[in-house]
N, C-alpha and C positions, 0 to 999 in steps of 0.2 A: 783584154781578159788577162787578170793574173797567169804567170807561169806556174805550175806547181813541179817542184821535182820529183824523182822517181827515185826508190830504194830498189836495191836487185836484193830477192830471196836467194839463197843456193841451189833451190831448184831452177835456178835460171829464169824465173820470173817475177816482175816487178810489182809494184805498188805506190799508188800516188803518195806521199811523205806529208801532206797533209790533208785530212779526211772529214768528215763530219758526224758527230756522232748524236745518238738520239735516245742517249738512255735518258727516262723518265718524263719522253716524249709522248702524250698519248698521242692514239693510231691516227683521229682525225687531224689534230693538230702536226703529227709527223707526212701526214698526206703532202698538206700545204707545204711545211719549211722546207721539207726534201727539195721538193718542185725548185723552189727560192733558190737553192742552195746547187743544185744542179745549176740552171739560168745563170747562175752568178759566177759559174767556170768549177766547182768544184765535180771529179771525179770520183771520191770513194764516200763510200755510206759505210758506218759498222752501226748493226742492230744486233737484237739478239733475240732467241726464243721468247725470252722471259720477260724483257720490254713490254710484247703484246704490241708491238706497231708493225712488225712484218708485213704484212698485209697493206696499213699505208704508205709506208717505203715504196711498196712493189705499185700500186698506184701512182705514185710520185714518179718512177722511174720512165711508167708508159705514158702520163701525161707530159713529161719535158722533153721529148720529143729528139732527147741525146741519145744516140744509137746504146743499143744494148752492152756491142764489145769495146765502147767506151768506158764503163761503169764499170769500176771496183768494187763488188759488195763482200761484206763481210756477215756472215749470220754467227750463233754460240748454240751450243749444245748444254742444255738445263742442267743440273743436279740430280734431277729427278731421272733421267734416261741417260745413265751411266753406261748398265747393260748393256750388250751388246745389240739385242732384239731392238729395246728402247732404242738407242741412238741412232740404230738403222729406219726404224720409223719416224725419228724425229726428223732428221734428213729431210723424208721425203712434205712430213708437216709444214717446216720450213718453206721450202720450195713449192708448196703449194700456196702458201699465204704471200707469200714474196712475186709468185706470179711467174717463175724462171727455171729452169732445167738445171743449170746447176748454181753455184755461189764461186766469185773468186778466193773465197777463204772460209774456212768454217773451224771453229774453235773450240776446246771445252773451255768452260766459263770460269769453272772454278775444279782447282784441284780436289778438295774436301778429302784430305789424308783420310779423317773421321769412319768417312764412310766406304773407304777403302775399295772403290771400284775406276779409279782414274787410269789405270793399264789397260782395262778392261775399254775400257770409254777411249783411249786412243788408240787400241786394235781396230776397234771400231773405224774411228775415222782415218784408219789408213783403208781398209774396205769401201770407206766412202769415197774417198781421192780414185781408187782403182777402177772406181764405176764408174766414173766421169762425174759425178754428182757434187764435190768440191775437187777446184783445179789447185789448189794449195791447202796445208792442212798446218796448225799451229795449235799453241794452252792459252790459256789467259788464269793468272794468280795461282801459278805454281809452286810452290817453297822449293829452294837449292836441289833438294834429296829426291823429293816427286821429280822433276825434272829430270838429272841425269837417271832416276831408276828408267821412268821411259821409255829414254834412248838406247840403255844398256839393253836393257830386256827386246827389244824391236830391232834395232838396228834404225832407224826412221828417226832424223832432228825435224822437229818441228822449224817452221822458216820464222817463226815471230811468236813470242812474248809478249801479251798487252799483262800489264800488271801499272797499279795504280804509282803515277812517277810525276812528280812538280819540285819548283826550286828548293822548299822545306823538305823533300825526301824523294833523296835522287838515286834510291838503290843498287849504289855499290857494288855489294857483293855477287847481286845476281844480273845484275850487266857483266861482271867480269866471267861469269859462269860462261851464261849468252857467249860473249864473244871468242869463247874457247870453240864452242861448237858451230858459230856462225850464224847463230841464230839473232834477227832482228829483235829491237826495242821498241815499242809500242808505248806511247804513253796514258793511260786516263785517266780521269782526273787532273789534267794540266797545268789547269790553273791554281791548285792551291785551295780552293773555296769551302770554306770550313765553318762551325756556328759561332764560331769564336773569335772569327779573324779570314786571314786571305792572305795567299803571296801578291796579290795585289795590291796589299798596300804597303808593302813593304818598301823601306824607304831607297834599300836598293835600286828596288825595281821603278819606282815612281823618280829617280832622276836619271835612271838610265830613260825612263821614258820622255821625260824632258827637253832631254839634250837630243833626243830623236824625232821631237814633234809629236812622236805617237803615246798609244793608250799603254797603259800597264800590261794588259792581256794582249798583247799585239808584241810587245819587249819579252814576256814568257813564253809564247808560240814560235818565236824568232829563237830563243834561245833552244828549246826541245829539235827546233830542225837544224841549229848550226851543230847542236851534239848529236847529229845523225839517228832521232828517234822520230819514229813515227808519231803522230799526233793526231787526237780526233777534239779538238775542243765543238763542244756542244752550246747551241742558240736557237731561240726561238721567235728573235726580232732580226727584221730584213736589214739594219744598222750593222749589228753585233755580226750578221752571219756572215755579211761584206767585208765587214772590218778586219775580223778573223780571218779570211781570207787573204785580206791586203798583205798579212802578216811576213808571207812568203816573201814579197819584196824588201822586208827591213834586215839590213847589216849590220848587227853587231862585232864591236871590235872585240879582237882577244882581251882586251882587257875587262871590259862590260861583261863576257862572260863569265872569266874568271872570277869577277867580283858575285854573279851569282849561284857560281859553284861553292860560294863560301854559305852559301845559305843552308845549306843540309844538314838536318839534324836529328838524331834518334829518336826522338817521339816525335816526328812530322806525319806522321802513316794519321790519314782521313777514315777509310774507310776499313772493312774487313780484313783481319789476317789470315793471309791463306793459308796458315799452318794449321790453325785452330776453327775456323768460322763454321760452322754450322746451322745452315739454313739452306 
């Protein structure tokens, strides 16, 4: 069985460094892959409220028959349950669909400046950590300014940032924030995969994969975990979820990386801005 390695949070607890993720997996199809993907060595799950697979994850976890305090799950906190009221019942939503008492991490999903209750939404989930109900607490797609206002205003770093990060746009500025306050790097979106195109076929990446024997997406996976980011690359074939997997074992040289560090570029961002997004 692949080794996976572990990141340390500054709360002094850890995280498997590579994960599997399951956005726009539906719930019966996330039942099955989880299962897969557990069986196959993998340790973390991130889902989220708004997925709608909570519920199959949490099926998945009791059918693979891998002890509970094995599993690193990860759930999010909606847009919608910002509030304070909101997020304390979403908690317990989560954890009811998920099938578990508490979660190893729970997140807000998105910042939404817009709507102006993200302080509000991680008072919240420091409330929820103090319960015992998440044993670590983090953002996910927070711009620079939400971020440190946060911390200033609580006192409480969040232990990780998932914000959308691949070879085309490898966020800079707010890794450097991050690393001011110790806060880990999460990556999703990994791979690049765009309507347009992919880091995957980028010709970088497709001779670095060459001269390694392996896939493209196996050469990007390797890369996020030699730069000490977390990573959840997402699959729905028992191939790809292995393969990705495999990932952990490939070495990249300093120089293969370097050469993909050159790929970063201002307009790479796939998905949502979290300065502006609203939904």
């Amino acid at each position: 069985m692949t080794s996976i390695p572990s990141v340390r949070f500054h709360d002094g607890r850890e995280i498997p460094q590579l994960g599997f993720g399951v956005w726009q997996v539906a719930d019966d199809v996330a039942a099955d892959v989880v299962e897969q993907a557990l069986r196959a060595g993998y340790r973390h799950i991130d889902t989220a409220a708004v997925y709608g697979n909570e519920e199959g994850v949490g099926r998945a976890i009791r059918a693979s028959g891998v002890p509970r305090e094995e599993i690193f799950v990860t759930t999010k906190l909606w847009n919608d349950s910002h509030s304070r009221e909101d997020a304390l019942a979403a908690i317990d939503t989560s954890l009811e669909k998920l099938g578990l008492d508490h979660v190893d991490l729970y997140l807000i999903h998105w910042a939404k400046p817009i709507q102006g209750q993200y302080l509000e939404a991680w008072k919240a989930l420091i409330e929820i950590q103090k319960a015992g109900k998440a044993t670590s607490i983090g953002v996910s797609n927070f711009p620079k300014a939400e971020l440190e206002e946060i911390i200033e205003a609580t006192g409480v770093v969040p232990v990780i940032h998932q914000i959308e990060t691949h070879p085309s746009f490898q966020q800079t500025e707010l890794r450097e924030v991050q690393e001011k306050h110790g806060i880990v790097h999460q990556s999703w979106s990994p791979l690049g995969q765009r309507e347009t195109g992919s880091d995957l076929t980028d010709p970088v990446i497709t001779e670095i994969a060459a001269a390694h024997d392996a896939s493209p997406a196996q050469v990007i996976i390797a890369w996020h975990l030699a730069k000490g980011f977390v990573v959840i690359p997402k699959s729905v074939t028992s191939e790809r979820i292995i393969a990705n997997l495999a990932a952990a074992e490939l070495t990249l040289t300093d120089e293969e990386i370097a050469k993909i560090d050159t790929l970063d570029r201002a307009d790479g961002r796939i998905g949502g801005d979290p300065a502006t997004c609203d939904f």
